[in-house]
C-alpha atoms as a printed R data frame, in Angstrom:
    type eleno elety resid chain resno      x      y       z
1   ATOM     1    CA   UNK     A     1  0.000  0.000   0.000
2   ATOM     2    CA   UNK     A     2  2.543  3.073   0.621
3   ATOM     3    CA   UNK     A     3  5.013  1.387  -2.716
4   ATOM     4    CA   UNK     A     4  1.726  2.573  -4.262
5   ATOM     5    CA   UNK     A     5  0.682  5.798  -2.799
6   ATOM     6    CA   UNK     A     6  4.158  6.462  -2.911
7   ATOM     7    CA   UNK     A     7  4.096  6.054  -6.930
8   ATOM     8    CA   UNK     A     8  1.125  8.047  -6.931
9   ATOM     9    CA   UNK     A     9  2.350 10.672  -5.876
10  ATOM    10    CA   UNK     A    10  5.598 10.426  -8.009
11  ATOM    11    CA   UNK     A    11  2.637  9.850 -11.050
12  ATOM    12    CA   UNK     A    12  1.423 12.969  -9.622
13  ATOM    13    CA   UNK     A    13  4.620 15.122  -9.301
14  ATOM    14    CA   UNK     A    14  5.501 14.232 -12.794
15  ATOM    15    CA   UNK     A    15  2.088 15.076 -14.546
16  ATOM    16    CA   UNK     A    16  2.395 18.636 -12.680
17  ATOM    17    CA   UNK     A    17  5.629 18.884 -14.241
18  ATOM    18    CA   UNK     A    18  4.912 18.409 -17.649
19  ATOM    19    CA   UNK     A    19  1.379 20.403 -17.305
20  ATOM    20    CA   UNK     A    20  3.788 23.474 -16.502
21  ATOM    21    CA   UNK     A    21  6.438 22.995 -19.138
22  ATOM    22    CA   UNK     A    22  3.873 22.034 -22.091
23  ATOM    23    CA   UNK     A    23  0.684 24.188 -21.055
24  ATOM    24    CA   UNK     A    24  0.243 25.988 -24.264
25  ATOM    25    CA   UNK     A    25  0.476 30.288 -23.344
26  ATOM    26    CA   UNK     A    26 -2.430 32.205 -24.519
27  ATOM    27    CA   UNK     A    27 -1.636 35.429 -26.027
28  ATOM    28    CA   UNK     A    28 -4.567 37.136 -25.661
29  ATOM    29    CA   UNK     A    29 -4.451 36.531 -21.564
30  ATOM    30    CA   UNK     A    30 -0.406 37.852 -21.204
31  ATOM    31    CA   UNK     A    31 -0.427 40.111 -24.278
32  ATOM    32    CA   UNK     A    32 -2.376 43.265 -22.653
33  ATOM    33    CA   UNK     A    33 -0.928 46.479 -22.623
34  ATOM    34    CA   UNK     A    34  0.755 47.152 -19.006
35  ATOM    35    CA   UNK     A    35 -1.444 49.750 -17.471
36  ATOM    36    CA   UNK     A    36  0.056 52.095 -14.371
37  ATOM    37    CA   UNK     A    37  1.991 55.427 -13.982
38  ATOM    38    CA   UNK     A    38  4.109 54.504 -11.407
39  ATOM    39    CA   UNK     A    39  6.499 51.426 -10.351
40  ATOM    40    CA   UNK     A    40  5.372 48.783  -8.283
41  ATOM    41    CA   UNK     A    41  6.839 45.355  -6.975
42  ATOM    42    CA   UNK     A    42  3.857 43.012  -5.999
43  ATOM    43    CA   UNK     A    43  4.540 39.147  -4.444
44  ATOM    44    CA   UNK     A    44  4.117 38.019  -7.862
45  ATOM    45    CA   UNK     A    45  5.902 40.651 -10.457
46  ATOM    46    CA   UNK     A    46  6.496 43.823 -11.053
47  ATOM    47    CA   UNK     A    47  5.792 47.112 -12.923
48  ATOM    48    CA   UNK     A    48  8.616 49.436 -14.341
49  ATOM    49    CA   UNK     A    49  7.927 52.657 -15.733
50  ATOM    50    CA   UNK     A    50 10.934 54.808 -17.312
51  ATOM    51    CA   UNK     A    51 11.522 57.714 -19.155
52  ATOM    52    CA   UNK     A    52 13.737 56.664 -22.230
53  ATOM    53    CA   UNK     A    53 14.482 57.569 -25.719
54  ATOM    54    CA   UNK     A    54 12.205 56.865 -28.932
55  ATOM    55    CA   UNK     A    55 14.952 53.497 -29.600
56  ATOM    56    CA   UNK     A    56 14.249 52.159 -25.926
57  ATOM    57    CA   UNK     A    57 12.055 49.316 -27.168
58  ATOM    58    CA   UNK     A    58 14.495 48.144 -30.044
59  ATOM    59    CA   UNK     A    59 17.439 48.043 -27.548
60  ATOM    60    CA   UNK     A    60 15.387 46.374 -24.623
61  ATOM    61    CA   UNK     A    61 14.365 43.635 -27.108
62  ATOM    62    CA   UNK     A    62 17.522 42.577 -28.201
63  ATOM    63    CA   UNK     A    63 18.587 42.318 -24.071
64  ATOM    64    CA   UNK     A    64 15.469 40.444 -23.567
65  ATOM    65    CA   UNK     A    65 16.395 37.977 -26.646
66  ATOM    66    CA   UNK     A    66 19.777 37.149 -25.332
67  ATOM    67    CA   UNK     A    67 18.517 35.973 -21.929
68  ATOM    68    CA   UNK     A    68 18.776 32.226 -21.617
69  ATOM    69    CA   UNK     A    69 15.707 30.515 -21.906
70  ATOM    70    CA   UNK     A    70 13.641 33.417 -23.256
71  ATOM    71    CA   UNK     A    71 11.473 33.840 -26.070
72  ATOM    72    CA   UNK     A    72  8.978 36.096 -27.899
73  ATOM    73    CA   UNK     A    73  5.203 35.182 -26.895
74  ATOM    74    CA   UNK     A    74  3.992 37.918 -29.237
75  ATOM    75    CA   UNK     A    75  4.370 41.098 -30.660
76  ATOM    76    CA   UNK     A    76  7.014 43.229 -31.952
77  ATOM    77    CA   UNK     A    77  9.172 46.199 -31.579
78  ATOM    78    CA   UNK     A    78  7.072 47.387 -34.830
79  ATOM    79    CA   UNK     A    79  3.889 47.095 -33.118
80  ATOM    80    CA   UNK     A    80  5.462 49.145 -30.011
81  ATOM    81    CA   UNK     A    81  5.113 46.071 -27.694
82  ATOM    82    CA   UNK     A    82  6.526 42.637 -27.010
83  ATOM    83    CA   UNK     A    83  5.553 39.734 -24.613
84  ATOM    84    CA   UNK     A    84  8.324 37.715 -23.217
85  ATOM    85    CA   UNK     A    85  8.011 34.452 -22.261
86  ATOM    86    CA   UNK     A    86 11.286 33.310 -19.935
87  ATOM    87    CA   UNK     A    87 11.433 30.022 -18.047
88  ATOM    88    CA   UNK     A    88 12.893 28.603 -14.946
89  ATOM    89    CA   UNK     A    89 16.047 26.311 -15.899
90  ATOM    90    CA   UNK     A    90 15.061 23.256 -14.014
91  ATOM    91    CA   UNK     A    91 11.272 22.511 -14.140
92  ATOM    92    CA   UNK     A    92 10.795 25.354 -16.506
93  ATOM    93    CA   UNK     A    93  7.650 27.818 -14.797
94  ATOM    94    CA   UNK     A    94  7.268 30.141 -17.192
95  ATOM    95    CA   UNK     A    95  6.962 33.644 -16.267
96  ATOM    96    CA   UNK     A    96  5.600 36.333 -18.797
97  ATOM    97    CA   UNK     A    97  7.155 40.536 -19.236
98  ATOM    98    CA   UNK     A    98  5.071 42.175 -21.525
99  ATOM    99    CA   UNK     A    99  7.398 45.748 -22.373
100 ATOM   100    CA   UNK     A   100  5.369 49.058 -24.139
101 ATOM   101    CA   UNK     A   101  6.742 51.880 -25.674
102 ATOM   102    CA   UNK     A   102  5.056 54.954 -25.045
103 ATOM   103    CA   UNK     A   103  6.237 57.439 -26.812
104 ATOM   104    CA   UNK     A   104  9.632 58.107 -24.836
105 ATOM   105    CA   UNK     A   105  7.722 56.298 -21.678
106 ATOM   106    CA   UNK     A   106  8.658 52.387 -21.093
107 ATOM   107    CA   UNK     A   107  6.263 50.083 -19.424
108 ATOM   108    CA   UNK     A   108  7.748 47.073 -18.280
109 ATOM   109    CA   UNK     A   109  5.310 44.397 -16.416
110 ATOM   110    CA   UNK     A   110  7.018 41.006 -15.577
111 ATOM   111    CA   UNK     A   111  4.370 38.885 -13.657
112 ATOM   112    CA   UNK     A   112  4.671 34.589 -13.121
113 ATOM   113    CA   UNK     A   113  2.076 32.121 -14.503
114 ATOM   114    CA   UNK     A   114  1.774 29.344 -12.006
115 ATOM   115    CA   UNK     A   115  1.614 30.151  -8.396
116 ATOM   116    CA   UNK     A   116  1.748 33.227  -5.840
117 ATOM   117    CA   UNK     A   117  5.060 34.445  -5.322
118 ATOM   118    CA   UNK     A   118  8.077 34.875  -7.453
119 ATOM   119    CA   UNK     A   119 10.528 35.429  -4.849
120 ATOM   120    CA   UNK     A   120 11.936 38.782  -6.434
121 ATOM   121    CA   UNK     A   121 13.048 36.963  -9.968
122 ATOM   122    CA   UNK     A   122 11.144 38.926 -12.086
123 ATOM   123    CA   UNK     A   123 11.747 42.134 -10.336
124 ATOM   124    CA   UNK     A   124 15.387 40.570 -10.583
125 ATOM   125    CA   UNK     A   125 15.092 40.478 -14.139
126 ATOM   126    CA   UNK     A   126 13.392 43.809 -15.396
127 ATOM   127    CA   UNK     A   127 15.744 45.416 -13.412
128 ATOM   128    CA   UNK     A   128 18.783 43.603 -15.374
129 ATOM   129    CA   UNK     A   129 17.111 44.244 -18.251
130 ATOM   130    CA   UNK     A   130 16.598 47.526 -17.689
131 ATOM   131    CA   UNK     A   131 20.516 48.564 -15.933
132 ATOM   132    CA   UNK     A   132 21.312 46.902 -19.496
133 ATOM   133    CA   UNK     A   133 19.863 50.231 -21.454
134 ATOM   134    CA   UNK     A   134 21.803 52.388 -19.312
135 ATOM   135    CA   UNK     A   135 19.249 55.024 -18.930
């Protein structure tokens, strides 16, 4: 009886596993323009906003790009925003920035997928990002 609760939950561990690393991302849930005037670290992401040139998007997207492990969910620099998606290197939680240009106004808004706190990686990472355009 516990060889096979034990392998139940080992079943169990390793479905949750692979429902995180394939769960198909909907664009139209993580590609919304990042709304807010003001910056703002919550348990689960945060919100950048900064005062940059007209090129801040272009250069921003080619720091996001090299990142390990980090792709393009949708968007473009052409449309004026971009949704990252960038994943954990072990199980692979993905974790979604979506970054605006404004005019000379940046919105960055890095938020996680699965659970309730991020423990300061995607503030972690906007910030890098961000230290990256030198502003």
């Amino acid at each position: 009886m516990k060889k096979m609760m034990l392998w139940l939950i080992v079943g169990l561990v390793v479905a949750l596993g692979a429902y995180i690393r394939l769960a198909p991302p909907d664009p139209a849930q993580w590609h919304v323009p990042p709304v807010g005037e003001v910056d703002r670290d919550e348990e689960g992401g945060v919100f950048r906003v900064v005062e940059t040139g007209p090129d801040s998007l272009a250069r921003l997207d080619a720091i996001a790009r090299a990142t390990p492990r980090t792709s393009v969910l949708a968007g473009s620099v052409d449309e004026g925003m971009v949704t990252y998606v960038t994943r954990t290197k072990v199980i692979g939680f993905p974790d979604y920035t979506t970054v605006q240009q404004d005019g000379d106004i940046l919105r960055v808004y890095g938020r996680l997928r699965f659970g309730r706190r991020d423990f300061g990686v995607n503030r972690n990472r906007v910030d890098d990002w961000l230290s990256g355009l030198k502003l």
